[in-house]
C-alpha positions in Angstrom: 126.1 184.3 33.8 124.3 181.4 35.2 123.6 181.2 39.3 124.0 178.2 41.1 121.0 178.1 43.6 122.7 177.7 46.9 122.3 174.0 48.4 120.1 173.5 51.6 122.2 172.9 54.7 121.2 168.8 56.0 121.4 168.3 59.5 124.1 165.7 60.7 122.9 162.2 61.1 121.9 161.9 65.1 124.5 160.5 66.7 123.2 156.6 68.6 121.5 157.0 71.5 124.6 156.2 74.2 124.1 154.7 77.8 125.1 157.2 81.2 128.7 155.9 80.9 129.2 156.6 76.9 128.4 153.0 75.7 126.0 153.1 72.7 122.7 151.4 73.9 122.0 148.5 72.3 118.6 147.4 70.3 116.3 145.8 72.6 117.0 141.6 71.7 113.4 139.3 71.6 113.8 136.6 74.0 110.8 135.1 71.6 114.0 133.1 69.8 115.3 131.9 73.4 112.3 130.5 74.7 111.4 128.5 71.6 115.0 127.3 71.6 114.5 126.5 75.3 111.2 124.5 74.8 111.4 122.5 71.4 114.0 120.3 72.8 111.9 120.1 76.1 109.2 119.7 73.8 110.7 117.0 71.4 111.9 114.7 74.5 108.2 115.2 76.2 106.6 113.9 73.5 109.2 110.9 72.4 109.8 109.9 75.9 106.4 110.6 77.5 103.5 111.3 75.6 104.4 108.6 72.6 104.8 105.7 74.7 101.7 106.0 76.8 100.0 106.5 73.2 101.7 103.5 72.3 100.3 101.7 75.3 97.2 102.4 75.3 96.8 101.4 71.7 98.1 98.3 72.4 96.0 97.4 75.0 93.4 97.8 72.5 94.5 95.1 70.7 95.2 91.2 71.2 97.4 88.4 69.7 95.2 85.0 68.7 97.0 82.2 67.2 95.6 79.2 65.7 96.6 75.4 65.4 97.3 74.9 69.0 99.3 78.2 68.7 101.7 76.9 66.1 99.9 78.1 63.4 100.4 82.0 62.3 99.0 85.0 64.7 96.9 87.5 64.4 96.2 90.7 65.7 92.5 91.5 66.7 90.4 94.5 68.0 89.6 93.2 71.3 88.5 96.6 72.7 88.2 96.7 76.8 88.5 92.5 76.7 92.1 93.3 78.3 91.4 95.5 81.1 88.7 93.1 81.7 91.3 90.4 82.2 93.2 92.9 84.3 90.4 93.4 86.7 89.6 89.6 87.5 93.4 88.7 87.4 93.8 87.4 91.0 97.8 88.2 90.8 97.1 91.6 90.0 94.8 92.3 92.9 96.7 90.8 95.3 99.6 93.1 94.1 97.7 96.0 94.1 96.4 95.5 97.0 100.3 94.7 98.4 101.2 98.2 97.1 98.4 100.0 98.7 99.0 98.6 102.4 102.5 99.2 101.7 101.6 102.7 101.2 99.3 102.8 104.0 102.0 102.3 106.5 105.3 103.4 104.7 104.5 106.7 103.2 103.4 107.9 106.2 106.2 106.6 109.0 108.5 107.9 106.0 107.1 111.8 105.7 107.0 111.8 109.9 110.2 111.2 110.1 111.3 113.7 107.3 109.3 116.5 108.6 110.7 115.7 112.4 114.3 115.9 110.8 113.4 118.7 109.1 111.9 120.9 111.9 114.9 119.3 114.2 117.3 120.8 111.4 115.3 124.1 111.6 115.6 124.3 115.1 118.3 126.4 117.2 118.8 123.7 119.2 120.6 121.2 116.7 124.7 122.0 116.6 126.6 121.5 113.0 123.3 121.3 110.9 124.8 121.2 107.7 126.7 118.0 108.7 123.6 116.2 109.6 122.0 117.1 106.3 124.7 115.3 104.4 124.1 112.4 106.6 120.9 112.1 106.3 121.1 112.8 102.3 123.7 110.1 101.7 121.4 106.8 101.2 119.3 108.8 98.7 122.6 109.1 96.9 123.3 105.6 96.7 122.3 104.3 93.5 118.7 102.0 94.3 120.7 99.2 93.6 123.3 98.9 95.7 120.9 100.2 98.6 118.8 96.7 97.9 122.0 94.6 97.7 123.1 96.1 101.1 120.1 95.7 102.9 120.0 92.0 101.3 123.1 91.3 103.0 121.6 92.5 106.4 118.5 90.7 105.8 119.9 87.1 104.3 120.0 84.2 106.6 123.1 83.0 106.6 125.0 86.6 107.0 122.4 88.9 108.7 124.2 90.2 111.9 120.4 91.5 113.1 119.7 87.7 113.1 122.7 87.2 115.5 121.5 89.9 117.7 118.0 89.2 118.2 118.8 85.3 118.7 121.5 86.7 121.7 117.8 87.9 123.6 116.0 84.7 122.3 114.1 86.1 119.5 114.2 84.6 116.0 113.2 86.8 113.2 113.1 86.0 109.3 113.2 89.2 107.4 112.5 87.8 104.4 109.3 85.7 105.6 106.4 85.5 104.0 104.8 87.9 106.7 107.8 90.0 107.2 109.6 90.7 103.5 106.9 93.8 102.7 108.1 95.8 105.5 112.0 94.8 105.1 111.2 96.7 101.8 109.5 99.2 103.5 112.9 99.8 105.5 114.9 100.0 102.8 112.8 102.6 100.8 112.3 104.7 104.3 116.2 104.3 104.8 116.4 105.5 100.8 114.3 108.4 100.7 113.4 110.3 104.2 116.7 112.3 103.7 115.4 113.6 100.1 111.8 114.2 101.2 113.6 116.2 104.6 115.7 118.3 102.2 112.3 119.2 100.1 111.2 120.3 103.8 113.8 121.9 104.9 113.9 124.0 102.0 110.3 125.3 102.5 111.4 125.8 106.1 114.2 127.9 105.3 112.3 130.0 102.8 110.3 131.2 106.0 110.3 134.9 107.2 112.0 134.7 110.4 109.6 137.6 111.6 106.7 135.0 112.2 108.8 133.1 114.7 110.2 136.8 116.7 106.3 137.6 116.4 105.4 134.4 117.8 108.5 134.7 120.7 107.0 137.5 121.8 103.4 136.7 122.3 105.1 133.7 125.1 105.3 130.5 122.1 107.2 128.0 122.8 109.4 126.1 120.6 107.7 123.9 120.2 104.1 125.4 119.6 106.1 127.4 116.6 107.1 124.5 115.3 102.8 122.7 115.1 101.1 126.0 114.8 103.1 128.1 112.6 105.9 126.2 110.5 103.8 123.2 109.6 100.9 124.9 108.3 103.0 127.5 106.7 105.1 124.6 105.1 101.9 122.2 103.7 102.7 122.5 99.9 106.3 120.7 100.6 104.4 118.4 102.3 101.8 117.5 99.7 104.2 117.5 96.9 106.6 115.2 98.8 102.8 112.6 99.8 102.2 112.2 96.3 105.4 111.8 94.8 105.8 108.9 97.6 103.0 107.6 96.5 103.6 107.5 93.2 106.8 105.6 94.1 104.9 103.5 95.5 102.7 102.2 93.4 105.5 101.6 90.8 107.8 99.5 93.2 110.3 97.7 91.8 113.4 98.0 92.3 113.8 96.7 95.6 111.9 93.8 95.4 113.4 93.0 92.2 116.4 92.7 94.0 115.4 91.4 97.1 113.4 88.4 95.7 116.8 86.7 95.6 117.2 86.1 99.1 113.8 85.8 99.8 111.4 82.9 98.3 108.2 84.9 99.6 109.1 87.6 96.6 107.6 85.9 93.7 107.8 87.5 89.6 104.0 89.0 90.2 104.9 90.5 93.7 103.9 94.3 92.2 101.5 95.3 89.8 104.7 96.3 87.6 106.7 92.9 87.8 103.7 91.6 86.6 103.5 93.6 83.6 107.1 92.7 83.0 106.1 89.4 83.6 103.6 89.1 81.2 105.8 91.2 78.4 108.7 89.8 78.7 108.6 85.9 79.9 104.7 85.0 78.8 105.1 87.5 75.4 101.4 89.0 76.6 102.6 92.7 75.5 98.2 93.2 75.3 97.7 92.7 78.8 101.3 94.1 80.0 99.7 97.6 78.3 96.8 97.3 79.8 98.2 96.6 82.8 100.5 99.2 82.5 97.5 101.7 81.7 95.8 100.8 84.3 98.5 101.2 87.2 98.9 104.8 84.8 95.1 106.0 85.8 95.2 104.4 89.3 98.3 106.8 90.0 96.8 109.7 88.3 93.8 109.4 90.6 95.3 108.9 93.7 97.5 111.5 93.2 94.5 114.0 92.1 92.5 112.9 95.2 95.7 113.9 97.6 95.9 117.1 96.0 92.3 118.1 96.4 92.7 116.9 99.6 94.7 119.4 100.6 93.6 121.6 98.8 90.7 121.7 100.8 92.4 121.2 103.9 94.4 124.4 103.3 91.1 126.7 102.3 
């Protein structure tokens, strides 16, 4: 009779490795998938909003429109290499409105970042009752749209409706905010009025993030309030205070808005006023898209540099 060899006992299958409280433990998930899902869309809107229209620019500026028979015949479109920026550099409008944006600069970024940094520290302070309603008041012009902050302050500033005008004529004085010598620093008002809340907040925010065993240290070696406030929370809070210089600057070297809107009331506010109405000037009125580009490019580089030069700046400053 035949024998069955006896079969060899298998071992169970091993039962899923299980968590402390009996769940089954899952399969570690690669976050490779979420952070290229998070950064091609990034990525795609970078490069269609950002990088592709400087490209475009610059390319253009390359490039200029000549047109024969009086300019009624058809036009062309030549190489003209660094012909533009040439023009840009010995355009006397464009000077004069750079050098309008730089004294603007000169005088408004800095009033504006004193004042935020003074809120700020004020804010910081133990002294200051109901903080949190002050910094809603102080945020509220940033959230007006930039629009409706120019028309307002137009209204204050016009002529005929300006109650500031009424007031200084009571003590004698006549003032024309929208003179000739005056209208830059009405628009210096209204950007300081728009934007020393937000730049506070940015300030704030680095103040908060403070260890408040600096300040008990500093108590107890006999500091006064307001020695912590110069020797230990400015320092300790320079990064907010670059990042908030060169975004001001930046802002300011492409102003627009407000004078765009201003220049209604005010004669003295002309189409070339900054260096960017003048690139929309050219573009769009004089159909010089060349030397808008290279205008455009230029203001571009001029903004990078400055920008650059604050940074090492502090950089330095902070080593």
């Amino acid at each position: 009779m035949p024998t069955v060899a006896p079969r060899k006992a298998t071992a169970p299958p091993a039962p899923a490795p299980t968590e402390p409280g009996g769940a089954k433990r899952r399969k570690p998930v690669s976050h490779r998938k979420f952070v290229v899902g998070f950064l091609v869309p990034f990525g795609l809107l970078f490069v269609a909003m950002y990088l592709a229209p400087i490209g475009y620019a610059i390319v253009e500026s390359l490039y200029t429109v000549k047109r024969s028979g009086l300019g009624l015949g058809p036009s062309t479109t030549e190489f003209a290499g660094l012909d533009n920026f040439a023009r840009v550099f010995s355009d006397d409008a464009f000077l004069t409105a750079i050098g309008r944006v730089l004294l603007f600069g000169a005088v408004q970024v800095p009033v504006m970042l004193g004042l935020a940094l003074l809120l700020a520290l004020l804010l910081d302070s133990t002294v200051v009752r109901f903080p949190g309603f002050f910094r809603i008041a102080y945020f509220i012009p940033f959230a007006l749209p930039v629009v409706v902050s120019a028309l307002l302050w137009s209204f204050l500033y016009s002529p005929g409706s300006s109650p500031y005008q009424k007031l200084f004529a009571l003590v004698g004085l006549s003032i024309d905010f929208t003179g000739s010598d005056t209208v830059l620093w009405s628009l210096a008002n209204i950007v300081t009025w728009a934007w020393t809340g937000y730049n506070m907040l940015i300030i704030y925010s680095a103040l908060q993030a403070l260890p408040e065993d600096i300040y008990e240290a500093a108590r107890l070696d006999g500091a006064s309030g307001r020695q912590i406030a110069w020797r230990i929370k400015i320092p300790l809070v320079r990064p907010a205070i670059t990042l908030t210089a060169v975004m001001s600057v930046i802002g300011t070297l492409q102003l627009y808005n407000e004078p765009a809107i201003v220049k209604h009331i005010a004669p003295a506010i002309d189409s070339k006023y900054t260096p960017l109405m003048l690139a929309q000037t050219a573009g769009l009125e004089n159909s010089d898209y060349n030397f808008a580009a290279a205008v455009s490019v230029v203001l571009a580089l001029g903004t990078f540099l400055v920008s650059f030069l604050i940074l090492r700046f502090a950089r330095r400053k902070a080593v």
